[in-house]
C-alpha positions as CSV (number, residue, x, y, z in Angstrom):
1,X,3.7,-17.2,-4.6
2,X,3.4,-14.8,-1.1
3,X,0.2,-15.2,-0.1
4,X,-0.6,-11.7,0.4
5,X,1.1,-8.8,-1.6
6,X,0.9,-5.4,-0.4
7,X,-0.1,-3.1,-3.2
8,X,2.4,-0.5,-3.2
9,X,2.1,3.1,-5.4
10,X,5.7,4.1,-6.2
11,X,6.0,8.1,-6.2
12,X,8.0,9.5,-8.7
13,X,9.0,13.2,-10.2
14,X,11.8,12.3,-12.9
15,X,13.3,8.8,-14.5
16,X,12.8,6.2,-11.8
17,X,16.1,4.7,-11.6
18,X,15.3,3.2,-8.1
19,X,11.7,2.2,-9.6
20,X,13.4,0.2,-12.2
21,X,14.8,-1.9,-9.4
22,X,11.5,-2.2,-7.5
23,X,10.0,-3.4,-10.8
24,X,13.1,-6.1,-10.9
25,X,12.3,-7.4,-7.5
26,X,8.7,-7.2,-7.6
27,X,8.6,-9.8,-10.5
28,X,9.4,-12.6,-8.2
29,X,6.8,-14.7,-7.4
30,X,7.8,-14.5,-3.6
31,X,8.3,-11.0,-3.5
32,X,5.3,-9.7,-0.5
33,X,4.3,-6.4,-2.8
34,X,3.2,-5.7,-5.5
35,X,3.6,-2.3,-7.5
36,X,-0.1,-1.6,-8.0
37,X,0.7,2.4,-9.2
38,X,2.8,4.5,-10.3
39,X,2.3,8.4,-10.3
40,X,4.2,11.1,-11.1
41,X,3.6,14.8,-10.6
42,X,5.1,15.6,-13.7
43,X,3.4,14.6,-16.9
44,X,7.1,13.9,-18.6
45,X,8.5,11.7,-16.1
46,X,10.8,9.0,-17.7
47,X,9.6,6.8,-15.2
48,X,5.7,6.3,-16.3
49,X,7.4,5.0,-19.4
50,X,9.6,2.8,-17.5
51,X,6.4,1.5,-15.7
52,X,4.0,1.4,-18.8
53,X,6.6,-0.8,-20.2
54,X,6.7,-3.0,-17.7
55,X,2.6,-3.3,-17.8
56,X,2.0,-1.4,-14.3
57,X,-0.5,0.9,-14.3
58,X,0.4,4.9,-14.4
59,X,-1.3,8.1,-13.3
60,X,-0.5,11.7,-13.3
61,X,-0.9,14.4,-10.5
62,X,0.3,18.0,-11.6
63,X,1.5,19.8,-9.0
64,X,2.4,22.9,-11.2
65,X,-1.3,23.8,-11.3
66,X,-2.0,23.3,-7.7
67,X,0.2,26.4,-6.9
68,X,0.6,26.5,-3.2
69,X,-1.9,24.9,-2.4
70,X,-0.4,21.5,-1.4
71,X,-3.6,20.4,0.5
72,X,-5.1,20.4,-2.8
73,X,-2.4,19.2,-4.7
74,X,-2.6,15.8,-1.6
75,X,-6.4,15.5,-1.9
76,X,-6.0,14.8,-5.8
77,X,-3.1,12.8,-5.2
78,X,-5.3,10.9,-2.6
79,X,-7.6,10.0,-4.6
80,X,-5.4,8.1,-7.4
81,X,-4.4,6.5,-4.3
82,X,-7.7,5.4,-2.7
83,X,-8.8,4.2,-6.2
84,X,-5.9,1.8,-7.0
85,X,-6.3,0.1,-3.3
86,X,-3.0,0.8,-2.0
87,X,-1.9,0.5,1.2
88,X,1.7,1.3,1.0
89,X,3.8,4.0,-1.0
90,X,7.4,4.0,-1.8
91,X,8.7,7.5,-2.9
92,X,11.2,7.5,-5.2
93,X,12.3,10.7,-6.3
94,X,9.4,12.5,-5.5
95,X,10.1,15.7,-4.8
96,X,7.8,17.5,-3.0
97,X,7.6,18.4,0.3
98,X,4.4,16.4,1.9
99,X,2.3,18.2,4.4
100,X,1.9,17.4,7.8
101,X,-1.7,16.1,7.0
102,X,-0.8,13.7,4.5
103,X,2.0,12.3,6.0
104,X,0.2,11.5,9.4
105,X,-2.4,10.0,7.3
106,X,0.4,7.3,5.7
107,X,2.2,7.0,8.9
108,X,3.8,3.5,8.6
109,X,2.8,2.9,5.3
110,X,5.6,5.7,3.3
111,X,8.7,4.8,2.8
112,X,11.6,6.9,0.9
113,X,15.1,6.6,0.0
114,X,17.7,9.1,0.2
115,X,21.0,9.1,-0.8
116,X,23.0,9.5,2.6
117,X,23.7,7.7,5.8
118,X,21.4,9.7,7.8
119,X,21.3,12.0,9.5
120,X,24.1,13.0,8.0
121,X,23.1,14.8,4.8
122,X,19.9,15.5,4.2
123,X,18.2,17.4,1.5
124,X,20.2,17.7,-1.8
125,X,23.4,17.9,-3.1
126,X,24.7,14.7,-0.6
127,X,27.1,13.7,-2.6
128,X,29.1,17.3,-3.3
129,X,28.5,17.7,0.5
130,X,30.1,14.6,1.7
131,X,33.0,15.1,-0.3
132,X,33.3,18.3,0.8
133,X,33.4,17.4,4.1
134,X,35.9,14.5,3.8
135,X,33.9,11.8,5.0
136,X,35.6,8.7,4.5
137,X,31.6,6.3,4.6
138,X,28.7,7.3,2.1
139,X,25.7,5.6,1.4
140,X,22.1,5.8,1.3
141,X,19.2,5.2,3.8
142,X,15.3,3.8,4.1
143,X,13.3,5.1,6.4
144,X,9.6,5.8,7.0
145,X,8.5,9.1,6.1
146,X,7.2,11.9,9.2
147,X,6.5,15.7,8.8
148,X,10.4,16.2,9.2
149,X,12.4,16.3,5.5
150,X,14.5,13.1,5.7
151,X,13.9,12.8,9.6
152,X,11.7,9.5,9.7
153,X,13.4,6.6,10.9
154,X,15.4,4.2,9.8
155,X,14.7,1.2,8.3
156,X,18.1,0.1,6.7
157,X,21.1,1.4,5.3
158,X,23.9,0.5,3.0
159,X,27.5,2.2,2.7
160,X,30.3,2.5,0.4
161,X,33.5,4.0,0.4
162,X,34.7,7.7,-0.3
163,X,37.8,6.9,-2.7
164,X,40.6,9.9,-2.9
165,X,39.9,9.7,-6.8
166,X,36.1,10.3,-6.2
167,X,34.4,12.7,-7.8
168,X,30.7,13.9,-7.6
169,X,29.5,11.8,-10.3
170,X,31.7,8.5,-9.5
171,X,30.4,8.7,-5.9
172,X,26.9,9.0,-6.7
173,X,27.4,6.0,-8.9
174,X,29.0,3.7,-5.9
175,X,26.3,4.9,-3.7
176,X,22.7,4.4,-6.9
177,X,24.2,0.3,-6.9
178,X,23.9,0.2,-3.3
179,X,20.4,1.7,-3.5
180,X,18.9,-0.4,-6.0
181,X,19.6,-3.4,-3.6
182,X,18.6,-1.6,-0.7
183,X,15.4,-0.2,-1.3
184,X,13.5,-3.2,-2.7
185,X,14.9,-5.5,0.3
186,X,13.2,-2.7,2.7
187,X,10.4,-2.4,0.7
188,X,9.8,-6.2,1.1
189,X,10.1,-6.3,5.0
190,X,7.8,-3.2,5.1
191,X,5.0,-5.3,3.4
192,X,5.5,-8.6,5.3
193,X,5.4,-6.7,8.5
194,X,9.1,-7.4,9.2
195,X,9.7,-3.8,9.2
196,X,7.1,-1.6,11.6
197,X,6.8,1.9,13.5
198,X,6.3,1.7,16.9
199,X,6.0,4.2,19.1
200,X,8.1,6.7,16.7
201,X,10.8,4.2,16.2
202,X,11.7,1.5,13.2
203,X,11.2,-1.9,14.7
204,X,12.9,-4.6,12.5
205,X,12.4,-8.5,12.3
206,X,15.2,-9.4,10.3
207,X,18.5,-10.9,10.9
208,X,21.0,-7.6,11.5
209,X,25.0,-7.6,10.1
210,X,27.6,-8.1,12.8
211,X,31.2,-6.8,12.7
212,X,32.2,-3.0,11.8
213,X,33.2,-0.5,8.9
214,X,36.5,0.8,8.5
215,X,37.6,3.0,5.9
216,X,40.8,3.4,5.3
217,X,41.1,0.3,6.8
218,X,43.7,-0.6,9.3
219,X,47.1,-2.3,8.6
220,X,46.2,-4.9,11.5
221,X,42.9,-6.1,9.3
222,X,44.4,-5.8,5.5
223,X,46.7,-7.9,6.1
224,X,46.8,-11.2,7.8
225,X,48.0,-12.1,11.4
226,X,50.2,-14.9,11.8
227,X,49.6,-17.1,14.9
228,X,52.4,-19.5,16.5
């Protein structure tokens, strides 16, 4: 069993697809966090059933009647956090836009996942974007949270291909599997310390992939080279 797991809240707003993975990984003995919390800020969240089921403990924030007032909304947030001990958060779906304050205070410690290789893409709609742009790469992206929406850097990132067939709905698909291996492997270096900010920057202790992405890819590589 790892010595010291981190315990980690997991932010969500809707059904927690990528918390159903975290769950997944965070049953291994060996896995460095474990999933102390989850809270939503909507009492209806399919994901605090996800999480109930799986015997972590749950806890609701409404935003709704916080208004505006996002510093208020943060400081009851806060709280849950403070209460359940944890030291790192994973936001999955969450959305709201953190303030400044809060997001200082977590610096290091927040981690999200969004569906593009940034920084191309962010906000919503990636998918529809990307194909309407003609990318021929997709993907999705970790990265520790700052003020800036989906400007934090990067921790690790996974791509796919964009098909000539694809459609909104098939790409998003291609892009969720690639997510729900992604974000627990990140989530896992962020606890053991393998993945850090420095200085503004993501600073990684983990074995990196060599050799290139090409999409289509190029007679020369699909098909073998006879030597003499």
């Amino acid at each position: 069993m790892a010595e010291l797991r981190r315990r980690v809240a997991v932010l969500i707003s809707g059904r927690g697809s990528n918390l159903g993975a975290l769950i997944a990984a965070a049953r291994h003995p060996d896995y460095p966090a474990e999933l102390a919390l989850v809270l939503s800020n909507k009492a209806d969240a399919a994901g605090l059933e996800r999480a109930q089921a799986a015997g972590i403990p749950t806890a609701v924030v409404e935003s709704r009647p916080f208004g505006k007032d996002r510093t208020g909304f943060e400081a009851a947030m806060q709280a849950r956090l403070e209460k359940a001990g944890i030291e790192l958060i994973a936001l999955a779906g969450f959305m709201r836009v953190l303030t400044e304050g809060f997001v200082s205070a977590w610096a290091g410690r927040m981690l999200n996942i969004h569906p593009s290789l940034l920084p191309a893409f962010p906000g919503l709609d990636t998918h529809a974007r990307a194909l309407a742009a003609g990318v021929r790469l997709h993907g999705c992206t970790v990265h520790f949270v700052t003020p800036g929406v989906d400007e934090g850097p990067v921790i690790a990132q996974a791509a796919v291909p964009v098909l000539p067939e694809d459609d909104e709905a098939a790409l998003a698909a291609r892009v969720l599997a690639q997510e729900h291996r992604l974000y627990p492997a990140a989530l896992a270096w962020a606890a053991s310390g393998a993945a850090r900010l420095v200085a503004g920057r993501a600073v990684l202790d983990v074995p990196m992939a060599e050799g290139a992405f090409a999409n289509p890819l190029p007679a020369s590589l699909a098909v073998p080279t006879e030597t003499a």
